[in-house]
C-alpha positions in Angstrom: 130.3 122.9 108.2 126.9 121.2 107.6 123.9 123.8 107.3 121.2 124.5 109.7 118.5 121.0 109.6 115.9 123.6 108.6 117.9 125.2 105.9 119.3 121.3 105.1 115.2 119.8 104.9 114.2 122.9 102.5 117.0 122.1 100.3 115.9 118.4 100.3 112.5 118.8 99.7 112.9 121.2 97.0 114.5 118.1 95.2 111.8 115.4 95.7 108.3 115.0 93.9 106.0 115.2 97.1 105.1 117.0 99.9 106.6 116.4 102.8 107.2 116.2 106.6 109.1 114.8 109.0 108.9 115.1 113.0 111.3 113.6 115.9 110.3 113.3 120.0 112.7 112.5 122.8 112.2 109.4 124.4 109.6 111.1 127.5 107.7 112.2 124.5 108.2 115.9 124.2 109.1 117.4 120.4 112.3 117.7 119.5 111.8 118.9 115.9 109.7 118.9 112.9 110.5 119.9 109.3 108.1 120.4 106.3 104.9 121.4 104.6 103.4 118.3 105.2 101.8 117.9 109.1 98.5 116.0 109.4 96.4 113.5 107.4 94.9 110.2 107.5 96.9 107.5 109.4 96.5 104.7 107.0 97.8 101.5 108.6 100.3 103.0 111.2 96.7 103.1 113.3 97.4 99.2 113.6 100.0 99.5 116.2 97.5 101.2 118.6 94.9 99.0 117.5 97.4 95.7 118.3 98.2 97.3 121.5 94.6 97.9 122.3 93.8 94.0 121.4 96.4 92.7 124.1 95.0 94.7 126.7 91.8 93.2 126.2 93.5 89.8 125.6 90.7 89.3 122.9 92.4 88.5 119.7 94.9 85.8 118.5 98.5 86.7 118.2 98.4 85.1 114.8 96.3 88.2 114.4 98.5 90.5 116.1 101.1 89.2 114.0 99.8 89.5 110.6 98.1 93.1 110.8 102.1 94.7 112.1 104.2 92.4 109.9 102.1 92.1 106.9 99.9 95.2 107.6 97.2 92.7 106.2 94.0 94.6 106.2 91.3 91.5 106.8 93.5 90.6 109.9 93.0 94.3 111.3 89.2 94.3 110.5 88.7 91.0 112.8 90.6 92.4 115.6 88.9 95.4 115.6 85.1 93.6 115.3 86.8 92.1 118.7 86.7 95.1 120.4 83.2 95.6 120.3 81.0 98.0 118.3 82.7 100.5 116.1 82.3 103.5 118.4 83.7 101.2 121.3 86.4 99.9 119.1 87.7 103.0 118.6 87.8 104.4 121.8 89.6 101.1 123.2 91.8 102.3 120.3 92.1 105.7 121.0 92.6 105.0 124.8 96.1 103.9 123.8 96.9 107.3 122.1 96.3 108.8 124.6 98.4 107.0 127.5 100.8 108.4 124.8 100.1 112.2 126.0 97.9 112.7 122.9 95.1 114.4 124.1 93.6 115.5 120.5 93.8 113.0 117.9 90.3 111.6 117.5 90.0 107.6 116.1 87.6 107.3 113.5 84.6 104.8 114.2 82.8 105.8 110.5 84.1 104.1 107.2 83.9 107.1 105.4 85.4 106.0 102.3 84.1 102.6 101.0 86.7 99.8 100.5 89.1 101.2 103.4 88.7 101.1 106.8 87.1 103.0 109.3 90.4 103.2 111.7 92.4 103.7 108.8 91.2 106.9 108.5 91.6 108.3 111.3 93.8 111.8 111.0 97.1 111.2 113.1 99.0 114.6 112.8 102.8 113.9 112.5 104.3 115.0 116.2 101.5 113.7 118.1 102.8 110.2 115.6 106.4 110.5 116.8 105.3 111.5 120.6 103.7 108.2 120.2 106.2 106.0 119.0 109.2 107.6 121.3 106.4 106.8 124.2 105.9 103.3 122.8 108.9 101.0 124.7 107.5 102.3 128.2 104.2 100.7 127.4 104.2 97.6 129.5 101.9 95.7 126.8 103.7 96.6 123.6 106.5 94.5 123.9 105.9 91.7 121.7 104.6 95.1 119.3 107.9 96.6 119.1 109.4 93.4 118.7 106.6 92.8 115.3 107.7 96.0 114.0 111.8 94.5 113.8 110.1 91.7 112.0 108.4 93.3 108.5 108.2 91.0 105.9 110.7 91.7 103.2 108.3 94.3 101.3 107.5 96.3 104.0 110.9 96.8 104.6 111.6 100.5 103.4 112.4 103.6 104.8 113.3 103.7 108.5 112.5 99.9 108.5 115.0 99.0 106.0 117.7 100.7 108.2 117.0 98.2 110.7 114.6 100.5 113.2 111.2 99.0 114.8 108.9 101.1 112.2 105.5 100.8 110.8 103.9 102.1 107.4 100.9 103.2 106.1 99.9 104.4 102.4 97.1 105.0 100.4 95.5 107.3 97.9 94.0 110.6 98.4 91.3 111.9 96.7 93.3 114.9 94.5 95.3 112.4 92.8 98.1 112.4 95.3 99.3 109.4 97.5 100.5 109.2 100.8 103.3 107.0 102.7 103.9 107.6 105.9 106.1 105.2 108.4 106.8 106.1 112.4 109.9 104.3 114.0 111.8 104.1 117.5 115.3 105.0 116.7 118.0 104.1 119.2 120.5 106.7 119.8 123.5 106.6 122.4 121.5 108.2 125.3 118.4 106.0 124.6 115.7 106.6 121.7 113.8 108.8 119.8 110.1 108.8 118.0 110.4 109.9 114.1 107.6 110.1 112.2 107.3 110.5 108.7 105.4 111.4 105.2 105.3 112.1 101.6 102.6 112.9 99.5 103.5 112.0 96.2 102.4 114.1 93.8 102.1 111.6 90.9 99.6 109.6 93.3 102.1 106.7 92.6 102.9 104.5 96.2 106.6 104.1 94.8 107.4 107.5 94.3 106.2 107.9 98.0 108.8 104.5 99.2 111.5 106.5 97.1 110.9 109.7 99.3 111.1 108.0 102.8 114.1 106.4 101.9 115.5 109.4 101.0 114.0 111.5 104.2 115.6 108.6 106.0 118.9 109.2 104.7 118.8 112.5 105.2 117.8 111.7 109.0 120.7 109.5 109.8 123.1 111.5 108.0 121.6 114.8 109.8 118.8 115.0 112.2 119.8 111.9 114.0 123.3 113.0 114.5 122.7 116.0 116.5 120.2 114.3 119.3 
């Protein structure tokens, strides 16, 4: 008999260098579960799906655009679509609109670049549930089609985690300022009764971005051998 998924995720994450977290939402959005030290921090460029989403409402930016800031996660692609939605503090708001026709009623986008060299959006503080409410909310959007269909279609080194299993999924990583770096990915995961949203992170401890691939892959595993079996 398999042990309880808490006692199972404090097993696992005794074993890995980071801290981490992992959260699941049923397909209407409400939480499932969530397991791990690790619940809130900057959303890096998982913020880009919103963002995308927030560009084809306004039918403002190129879908070359679209296309390269999910697939590639290229950063200078991001930045122009979010100049297109106006002035920062109306960017995000157009961006933070979409957040919350996911039932997120907290999570605040950030207009300010507060650290230079990154951007502005990219900071924003995205707490793990709200993440996976968000991406099990994401297929009912009637504008994130062509999205979810960008987030099957990674390029090859993006591909880790709940993407390399073959899940619509988006990263985001980059280093803290203690030393530590953080990768964190949200996906919609099929299941036989429909999907879920599963959000997850590791803070490596070594600040290395590898060590923090090497954790979601194993988080994954652990999901599709466990968590995912039981929903």
């Amino acid at each position: 008999m398999k042990p309880p998924l808490e006692t199972s995720f404090q097993e696992l994450s005794e074993t890995v260098p980071a801290t981490v977290g992992v959260a699941i939402a049923s397909a209407d959005g409400s939480s499932l579960a969530s397991f791990g030290m690790w619940s809130n921090g900057v959303a890096w460029s998982t913020i880009k799906v919103p963002l995308a989403i927030a560009i084809l409402r306004t039918d403002s930016g190129s879908r070359e655009l679209v296309a390269k800031a999910i697939a590639q996660s290229d950063n200078a692609a991001a930045e122009e679509l979010w100049s297109q939605l106006g002035d920062p503090a109306a960017a995000a708001q157009k961006v933070q609109a979409v957040i919350r026709d996911a039932g997120d009623t907290t999570t605040v986008v950030e207009s300010r670049r507060l650290r230079p060299g990154y951007t502005a959006f990219g900071q924003t503080r995205w707490p793990l549930v709200q993440q996976a409410q968000f991406a099990a909310r994401l297929p009912g959007f009637p504008d994130a089609s062509r999205i979810v269909d960008l987030m099957h279609n990674l390029t090859i080194d993006h591909r880790w985690g709940l993407a390399a299993k073959g899940f619509a999924a988006k990263g985001g990583w980059g280093p803290g300022i203690g030393g530590d770096y953080l990768v964190r990915q949200f996906a919609i995961v099929p299941i036989e009764s429909g999907h879920l949203g599963v959000a997850l992170a590791a803070e490596a401890h070594d600040g290395v971005f590898d060590t923090g691939v090497d954790v979601l892959d194993t988080l994954t595993d652990w999901l599709v051998s466990n968590a995912l079996t039981q929903h």
